[in-house]
C-alpha positions in Angstrom: 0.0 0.0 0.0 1.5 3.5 -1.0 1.8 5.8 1.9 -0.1 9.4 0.9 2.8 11.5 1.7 5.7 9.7 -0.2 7.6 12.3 -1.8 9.3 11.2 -5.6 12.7 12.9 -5.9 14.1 13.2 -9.0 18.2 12.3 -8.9 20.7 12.8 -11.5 24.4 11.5 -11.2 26.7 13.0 -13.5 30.1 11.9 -14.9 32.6 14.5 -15.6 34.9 13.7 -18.3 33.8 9.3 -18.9 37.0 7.2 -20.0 35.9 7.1 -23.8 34.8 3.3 -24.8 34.2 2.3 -20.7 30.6 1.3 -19.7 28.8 3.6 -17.1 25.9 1.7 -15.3 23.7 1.9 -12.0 23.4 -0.8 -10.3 20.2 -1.8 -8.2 20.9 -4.5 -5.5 23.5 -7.1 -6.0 23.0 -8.2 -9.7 20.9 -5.9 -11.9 22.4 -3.5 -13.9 20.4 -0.2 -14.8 20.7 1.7 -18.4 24.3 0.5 -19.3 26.0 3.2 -21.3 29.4 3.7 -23.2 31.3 7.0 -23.7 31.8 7.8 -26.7 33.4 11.3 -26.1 35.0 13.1 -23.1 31.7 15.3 -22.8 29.7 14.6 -19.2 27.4 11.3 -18.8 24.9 11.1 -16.5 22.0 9.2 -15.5 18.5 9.9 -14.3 16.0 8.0 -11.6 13.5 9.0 -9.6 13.4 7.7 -5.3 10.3 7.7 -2.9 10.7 9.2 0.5 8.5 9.3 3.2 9.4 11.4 6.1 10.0 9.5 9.5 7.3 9.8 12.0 
């Protein structure tokens, strides 16, 4: 059941300057890897997801 004041925050990590031809990835838990991408240039990577939060009571 979804709690009525979860909050979704948007997140963005960013990569300054990726080794060109090395993958970038999240990773969620242990095994799964999120939106693998390679560099092709020196320009910033970055990567987007959204988090709930509910504030502690």
């Amino acid at each position: 059941m979804a709690r009525v004041d979860q909050t979704d925050l948007r997140m963005r990590i960013v990569i300054d300057r990726p080794v060109i031809g090395a993958m970038h990835s999240l990773q969620s838990g242990n095994e799964a890897v999120l939106d693998p991408q390679y560099s092709k240039n020196r320009r910033t990577a970055g990567f987007q997801f959204f988090r709930s939060h509910s504030p502690r009571a």
